[in-house]
C-alpha positions as a printed Julia matrix, in Angstrom:
177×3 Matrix{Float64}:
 -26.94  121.57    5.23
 -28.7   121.7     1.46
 -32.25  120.16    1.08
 -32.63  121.51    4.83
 -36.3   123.44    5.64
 -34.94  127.49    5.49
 -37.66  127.88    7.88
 -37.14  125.62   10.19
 -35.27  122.18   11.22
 -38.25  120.58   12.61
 -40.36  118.96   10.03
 -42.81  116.34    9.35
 -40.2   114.7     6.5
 -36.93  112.49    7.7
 -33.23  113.83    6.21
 -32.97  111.22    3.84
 -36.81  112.6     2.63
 -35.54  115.81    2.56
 -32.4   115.16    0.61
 -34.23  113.19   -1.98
 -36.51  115.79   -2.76
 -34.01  118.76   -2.64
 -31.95  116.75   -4.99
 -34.72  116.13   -7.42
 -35.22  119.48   -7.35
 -31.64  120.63   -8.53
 -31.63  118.26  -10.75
 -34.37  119.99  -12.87
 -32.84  123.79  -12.32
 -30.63  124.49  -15.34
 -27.38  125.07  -15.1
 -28.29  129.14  -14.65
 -30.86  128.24  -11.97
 -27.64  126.17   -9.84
 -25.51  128.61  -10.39
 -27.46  131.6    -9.48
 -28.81  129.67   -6.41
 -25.07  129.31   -5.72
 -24.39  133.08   -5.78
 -27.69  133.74   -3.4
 -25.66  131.03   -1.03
 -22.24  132.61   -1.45
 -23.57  136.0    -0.77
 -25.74  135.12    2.19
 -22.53  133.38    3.62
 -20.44  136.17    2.95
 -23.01  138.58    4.43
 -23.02  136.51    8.02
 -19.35  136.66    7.95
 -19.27  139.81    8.14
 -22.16  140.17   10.63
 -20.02  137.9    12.93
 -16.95  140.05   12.34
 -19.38  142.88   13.38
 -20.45  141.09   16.23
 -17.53  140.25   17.7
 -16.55  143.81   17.38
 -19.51  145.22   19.43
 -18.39  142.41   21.96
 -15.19  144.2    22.33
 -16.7   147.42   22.39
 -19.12  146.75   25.17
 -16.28  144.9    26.85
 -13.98  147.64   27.07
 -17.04  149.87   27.85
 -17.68  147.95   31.04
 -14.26  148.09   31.91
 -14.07  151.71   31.43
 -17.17  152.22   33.53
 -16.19  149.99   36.14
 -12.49  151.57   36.73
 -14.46  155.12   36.39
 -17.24  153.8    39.27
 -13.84  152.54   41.26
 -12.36  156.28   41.39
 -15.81  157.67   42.31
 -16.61  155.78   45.47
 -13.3   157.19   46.65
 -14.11  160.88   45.7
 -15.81  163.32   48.18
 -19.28  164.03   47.14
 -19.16  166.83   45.04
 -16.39  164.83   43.46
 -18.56  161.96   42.53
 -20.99  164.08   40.83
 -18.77  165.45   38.58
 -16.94  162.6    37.85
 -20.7   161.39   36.89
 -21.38  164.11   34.63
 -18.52  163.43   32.58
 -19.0   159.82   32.18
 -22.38  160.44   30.85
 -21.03  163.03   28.91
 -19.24  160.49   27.32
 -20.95  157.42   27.35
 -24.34  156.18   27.04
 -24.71  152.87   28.92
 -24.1   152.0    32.36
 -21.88  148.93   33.4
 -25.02  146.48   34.05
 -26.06  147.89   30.71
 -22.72  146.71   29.23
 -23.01  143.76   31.17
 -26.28  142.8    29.65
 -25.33  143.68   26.39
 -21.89  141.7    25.94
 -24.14  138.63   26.91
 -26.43  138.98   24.42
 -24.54  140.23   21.76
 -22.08  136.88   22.49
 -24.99  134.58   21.93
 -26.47  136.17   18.46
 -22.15  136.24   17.35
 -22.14  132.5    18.22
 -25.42  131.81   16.25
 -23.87  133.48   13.23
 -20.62  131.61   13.56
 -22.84  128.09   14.03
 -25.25  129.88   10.75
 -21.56  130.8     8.86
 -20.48  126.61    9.32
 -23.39  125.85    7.62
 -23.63  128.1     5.01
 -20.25  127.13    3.97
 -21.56  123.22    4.25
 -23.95  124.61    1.59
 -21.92  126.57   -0.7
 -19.45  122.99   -0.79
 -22.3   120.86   -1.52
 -23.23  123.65   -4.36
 -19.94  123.18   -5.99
 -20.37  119.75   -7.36
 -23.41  121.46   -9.99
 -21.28  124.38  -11.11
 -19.47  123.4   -14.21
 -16.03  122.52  -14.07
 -14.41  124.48  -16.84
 -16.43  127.97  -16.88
 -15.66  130.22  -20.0
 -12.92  132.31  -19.55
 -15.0   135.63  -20.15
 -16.86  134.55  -17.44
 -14.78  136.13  -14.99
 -14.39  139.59  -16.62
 -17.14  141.05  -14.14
 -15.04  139.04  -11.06
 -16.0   142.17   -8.8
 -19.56  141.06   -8.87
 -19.5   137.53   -9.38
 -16.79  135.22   -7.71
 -18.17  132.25   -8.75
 -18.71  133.31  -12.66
 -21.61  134.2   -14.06
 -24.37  131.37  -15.47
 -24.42  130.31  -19.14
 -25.88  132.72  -21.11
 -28.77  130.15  -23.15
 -29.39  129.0   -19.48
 -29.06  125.22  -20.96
 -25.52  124.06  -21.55
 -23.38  121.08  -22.28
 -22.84  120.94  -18.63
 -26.23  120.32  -17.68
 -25.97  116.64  -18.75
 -22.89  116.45  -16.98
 -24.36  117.94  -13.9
 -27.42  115.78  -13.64
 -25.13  112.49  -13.62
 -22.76  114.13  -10.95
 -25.79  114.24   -9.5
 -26.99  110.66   -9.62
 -23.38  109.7    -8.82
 -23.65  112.21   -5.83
 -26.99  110.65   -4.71
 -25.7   107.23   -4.97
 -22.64  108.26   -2.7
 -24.78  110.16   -0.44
């Protein structure tokens, strides 16, 4: 959620403290300063998407891993010995973790993919609550450079008409809040 501690959720200062102040606060960026705080958001939201996608993806690779290794260890307990050893050699040959290995792995990688998906809903909670500062009609040229910028880039004075408008959305957005 905005106005929340980066750092850390516990803190000496109740929500409604916290809100207050991290309102104040946008309320004397300029219009550049919300907006640009809006791309760091919309990046660092876009960035843990992916990192969840990437996640979730080593999941599936350690998962099928473990279910290679553990049909492969099936096949060798019924081989002769000589068998087994060979049958050993080429799984490390072609692999380099073992199935507790895999094991351990798909657990941990499953808890930091659900932190990012828990760190993803609130990012988004943040970019929303961002969107009530960004102006409402942005200049067309503003999206020439879309491939950098999906959000359109800041006024170039860094002071604009909107401002005013911004700072009562954000009284109005206080008082509703």
């Amino acid at each position: 959620m905005m106005g929340r501690l980066a750092s850390s959720t516990d803190s000496e200062y109740d929500d409604e403290t916290i809100h207050r102040i991290f309102f104040q606060g946008l309320q004397q960026m300029s219009t550049e300063g919300v907006c640009r705080a809006a791309y760091y958001k919309e990046v660092k939201l876009e960035y843990h998407r992916h990192l969840s996608i990437i996640l979730a993806w080593e999941v599936e690779r350690l998962s099928r891993l473990k279910h290679f290794l553990d049909g492969k260890q099936q096949v060798q307990e019924d081989k002769a010995t000589r068998a087994f050893e060979e049958a050993a050699l080429f799984t490390h040959m072609v692999v380099d973790h073992d199935s507790e290995r895999a094991s351990q792995d798909i657990k941990f990688i499953t808890a930091v993919q659900k932190n990012e998906v828990k760190r993803i809903t609130r990012l988004n909670a943040e970019l929303d609550e961002l969107d009530v500062f960004l102006p409402l009609d942005p200049p067309a040229s503003d999206f020439d450079d879309a491939d950098t910028h999906s959000i359109g880039d800041p006024p170039e004075d860094g002071a604009g008409v909107n401002q005013s408008m911004n700072l009562s959305l954000l009284a109005n957005t206080k008082d509703v809040a």
